[in-house]
N, C-alpha and C positions, 0 to 999 in steps of 0.2 A: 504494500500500500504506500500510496506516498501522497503528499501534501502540497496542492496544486498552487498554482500562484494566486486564484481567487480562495484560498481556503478551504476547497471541497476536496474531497481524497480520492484517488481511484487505486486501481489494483494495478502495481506493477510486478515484473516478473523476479521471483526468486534469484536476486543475484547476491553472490557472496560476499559475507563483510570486509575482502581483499578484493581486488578489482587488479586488471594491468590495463584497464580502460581509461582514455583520456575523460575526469571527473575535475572540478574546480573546486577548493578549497573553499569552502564557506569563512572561512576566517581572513587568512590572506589574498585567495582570491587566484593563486598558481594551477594552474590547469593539470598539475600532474599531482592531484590528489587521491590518492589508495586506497583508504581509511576509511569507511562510512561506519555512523554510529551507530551502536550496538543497539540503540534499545529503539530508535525512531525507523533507522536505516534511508532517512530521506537527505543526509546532507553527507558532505564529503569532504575529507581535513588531511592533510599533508601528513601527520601524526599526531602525537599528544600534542604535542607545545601548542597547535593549532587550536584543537580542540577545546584544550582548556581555557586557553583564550578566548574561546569564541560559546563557552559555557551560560555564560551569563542569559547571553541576548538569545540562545538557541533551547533553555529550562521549559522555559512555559510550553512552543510550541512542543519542544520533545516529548511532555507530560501527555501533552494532550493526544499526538502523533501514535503515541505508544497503546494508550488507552484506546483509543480508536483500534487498533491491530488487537488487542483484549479482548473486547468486546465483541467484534468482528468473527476473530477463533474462536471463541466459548460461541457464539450462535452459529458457525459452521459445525461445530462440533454437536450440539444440538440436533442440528438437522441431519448430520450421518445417524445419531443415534435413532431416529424418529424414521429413517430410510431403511433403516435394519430392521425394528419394528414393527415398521408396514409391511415389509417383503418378506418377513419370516412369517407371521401369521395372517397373509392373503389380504391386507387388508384395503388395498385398492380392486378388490374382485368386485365385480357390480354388486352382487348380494352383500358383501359387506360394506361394502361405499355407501348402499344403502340404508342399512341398518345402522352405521354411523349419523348419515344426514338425520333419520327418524329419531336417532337418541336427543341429539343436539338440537334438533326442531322439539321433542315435546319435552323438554328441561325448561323450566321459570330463565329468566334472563339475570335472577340473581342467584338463584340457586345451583346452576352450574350439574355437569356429569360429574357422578359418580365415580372416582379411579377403582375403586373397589370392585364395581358393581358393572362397570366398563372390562376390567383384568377378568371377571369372574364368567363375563360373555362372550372372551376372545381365547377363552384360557391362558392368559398374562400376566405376568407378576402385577401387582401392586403400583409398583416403582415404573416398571413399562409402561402401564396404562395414564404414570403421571407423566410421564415423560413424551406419550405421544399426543396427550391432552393438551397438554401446554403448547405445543408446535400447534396444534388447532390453533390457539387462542392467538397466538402469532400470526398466525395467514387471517383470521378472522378480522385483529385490529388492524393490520396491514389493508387487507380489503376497503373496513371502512373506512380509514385515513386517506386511502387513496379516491377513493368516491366523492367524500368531501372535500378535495381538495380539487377534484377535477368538476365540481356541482359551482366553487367559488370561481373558479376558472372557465366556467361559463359553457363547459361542455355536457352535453345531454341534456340541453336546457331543447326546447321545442320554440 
């Protein structure tokens, strides 16, 4: 991931925290920087001396750089678990896609599914059925965020 010049991040490709690529020193600004930081991986430093120098003014963003890549991985990671989930007990099969939509259709809106009672109809642990619940609840808020956001943006309007 890396930290665009507008502030938004995208995915860049796995490259290693040594390089023999022509990179620019975030500190001094020499084109033959090797170095890139450990924990953000979006700037590039001649070596220490550089780095430390250029510590101050690169904290914040790194925090923040870093935490984005965190958070990012724990919800990639989520979602392999929730793909192992589905695919081990069928539950993209139309009968079960089914019977998921019908649980989740006739649950109160604050009452929520049951993981127990969810596990106990998939025959799934406990822990699986929260964990595939949750990724629901994920695609669901994601759904409506993006609806409202595309209704204030003036699409689907008639």
């Amino acid at each position: 991931y890396q930290r665009n010049s507008d502030q938004s991040i995208s995915i860049a490709s796995k490259q290693p925290i040594m390089s023999t690529g022509n990179h620019q020193c975030a500190a001094c600004g020499a084109a033959s920087a090797s170095k890139r930081c450990v924990s953000c991986k979006s700037v590039w430093y001649c070596g220490r001396e550089c780095q430390v120098s250029d510590w101050k003014s690169h904290k914040a963003k790194c925090k923040a750089i870093a935490a984005d890549i965190a958070q990012a991985d724990s919800h990639e990671i989520h979602k392999q678990e929730f793909d192992r989930i589905r695919t081990k007990y069928g539950l993209s099969s139309p009968a079960n896609a089914e019977k998921i939509a019908n649980m989740l259709a006739d649950t109160g809106a604050n009452e929520g599914v049951s993981a127990p009672k969810f596990a106990e109809m998939f025959g799934m642990s406990t822990t699986e059925a929260v964990v595939f619940l949750e990724w629901i609840k994920v695609g669901i808020k994601f759904k409506e965020e993006t609806l409202d956001t595309a209704k204030k943006a003036g699409f689907g309007n008639k």
